[in-house]
Every structure is written in structure tokens, then in C-alpha cells.
C-alpha positions in Angstrom: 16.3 -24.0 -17.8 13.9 -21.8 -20.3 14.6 -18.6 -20.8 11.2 -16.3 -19.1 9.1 -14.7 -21.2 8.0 -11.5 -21.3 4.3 -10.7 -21.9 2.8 -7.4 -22.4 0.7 -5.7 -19.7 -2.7 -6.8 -19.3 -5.4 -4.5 -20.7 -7.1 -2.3 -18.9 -10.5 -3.6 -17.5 -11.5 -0.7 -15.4 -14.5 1.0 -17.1 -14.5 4.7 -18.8 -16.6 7.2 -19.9 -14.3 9.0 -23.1 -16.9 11.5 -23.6 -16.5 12.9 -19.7 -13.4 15.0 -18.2 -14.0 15.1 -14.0 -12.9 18.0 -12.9 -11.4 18.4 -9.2 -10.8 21.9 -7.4 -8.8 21.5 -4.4 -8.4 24.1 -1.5 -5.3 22.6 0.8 -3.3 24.4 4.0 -0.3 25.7 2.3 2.0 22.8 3.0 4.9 21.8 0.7 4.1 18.0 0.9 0.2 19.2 -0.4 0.5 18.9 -3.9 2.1 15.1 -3.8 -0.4 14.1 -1.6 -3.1 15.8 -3.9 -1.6 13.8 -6.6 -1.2 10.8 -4.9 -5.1 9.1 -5.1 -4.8 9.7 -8.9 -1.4 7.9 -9.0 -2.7 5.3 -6.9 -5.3 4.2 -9.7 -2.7 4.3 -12.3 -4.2 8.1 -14.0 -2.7 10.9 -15.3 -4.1 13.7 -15.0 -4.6 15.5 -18.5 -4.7 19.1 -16.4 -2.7 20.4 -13.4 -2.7 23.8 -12.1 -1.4 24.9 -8.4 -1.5 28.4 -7.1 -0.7 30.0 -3.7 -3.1 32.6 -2.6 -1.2 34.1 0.3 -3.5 36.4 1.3 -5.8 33.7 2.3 -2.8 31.5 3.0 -4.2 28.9 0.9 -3.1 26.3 -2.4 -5.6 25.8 -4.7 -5.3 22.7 -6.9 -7.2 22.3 -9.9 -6.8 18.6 -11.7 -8.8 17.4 -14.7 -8.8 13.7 -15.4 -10.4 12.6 -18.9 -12.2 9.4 -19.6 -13.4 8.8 -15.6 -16.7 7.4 -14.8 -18.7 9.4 -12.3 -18.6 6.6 -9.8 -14.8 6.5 -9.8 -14.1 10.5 -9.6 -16.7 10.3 -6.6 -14.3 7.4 -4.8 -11.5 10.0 -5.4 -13.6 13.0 -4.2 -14.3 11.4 -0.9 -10.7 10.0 -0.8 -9.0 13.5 -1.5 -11.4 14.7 1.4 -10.0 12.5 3.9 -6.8 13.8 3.6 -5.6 15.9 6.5 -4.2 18.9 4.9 -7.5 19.3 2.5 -10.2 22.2 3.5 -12.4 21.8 0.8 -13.1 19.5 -2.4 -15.7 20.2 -5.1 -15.9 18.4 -8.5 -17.4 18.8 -11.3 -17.3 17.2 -15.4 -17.0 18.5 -18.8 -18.7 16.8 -21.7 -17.3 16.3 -24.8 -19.1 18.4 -27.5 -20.9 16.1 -30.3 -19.5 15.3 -33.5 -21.3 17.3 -35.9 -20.4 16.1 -39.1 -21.3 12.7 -37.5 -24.4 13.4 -36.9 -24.8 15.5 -40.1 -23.6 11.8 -41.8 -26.2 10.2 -39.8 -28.9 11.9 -40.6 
């Protein structure tokens, strides 16, 4: 019997948009399972985040999230808005996306 080979992962098909970082802020009930299940739509689509920041504001007895993911398309960060909104813990999800700042001495070249 052969021995099996191994072959390398398959490449990555799903499209991207390198010039765009989505931005996510997340307002959650203060719940120690809410930053994994924050987490977990991102994991779910094989991304890591290149941002994560969690703080507890007592007085308003709420964790805010804030997760930037680079290279997403705007279609794919809205599937993840409207998943992390159906979680049950979540009261509020707003997004928003950075744009990579042009090259200048690219388009210095190019001129």
C-alpha cells in the first residue's frame, strides 16, 4: 500500500479588498462568555482579526468590543454585521472601514 501524500492547503478563493480595513464596534451585556462569542463569526470564516480591544464600562454595565479585520470586502463585513447582531448577548453593532492611504511615490512614478 502507498504511502498518502500530503498536499498543501488549497488557496484561498474568497475575494478581498487589501486597500480596506472593516471596522466593528461592539456594545455586549457584560457576560464572560461575550468576548468568544464576539470572536467566534470571525473565526468561523477562517480571519484574524488584525485589532482587538475589550473594555468594561461598569458604570453603564457594558463591554465594548472593538475588532478591525484588513483586507474584507464590504459585502462580507456586512454578513458578519448582521451575524454579530443576532447574537443574544449583543445590544448594538455599528461598522465602519478605513482606507488605505495611496502610494505617493507611486503615483509620483506614474505621472
Amino acid at each position: 500500500m502507498p504511502a498518502p501524500v500530503l498536499a498543501p492547503p488549497a488557496a484561498e478563493i474568497r475575494p478581498t479588498d487589501p486597500d480596506r480595513t472593516a471596522c466593528f464596534a461592539l456594545r455586549m451585556d457584560p457576560d464572560p462568555s461575550a468576548l468568544a462569542r464576539a470572536l467566534e463569526p470571525f473565526a468561523k470564516r477562517g480571519l484574524v482579526p488584525s485589532s482587538v480591544q475589550a473594555r468594561l464600562l461598569e458604570a453603564e454595565e457594558e463591554l465594548c468590543i472593538d475588532v478591525r479585520v484588513r483586507g474584507l470586502t464590504r459585502q462580507e463585513s456586512d454578513y458578519i454585521a448582521r451575524t454579530l447582531s443576532t447574537i443574544p448577548l449583543m445590544r448594538q453593532v455599528l461598522t465602519s472601514e478605513r482606507r488605505a492611504a495611496p502610494n505617493r511615490a507611486a503615483e509620483e512614478l506614474a505621472a
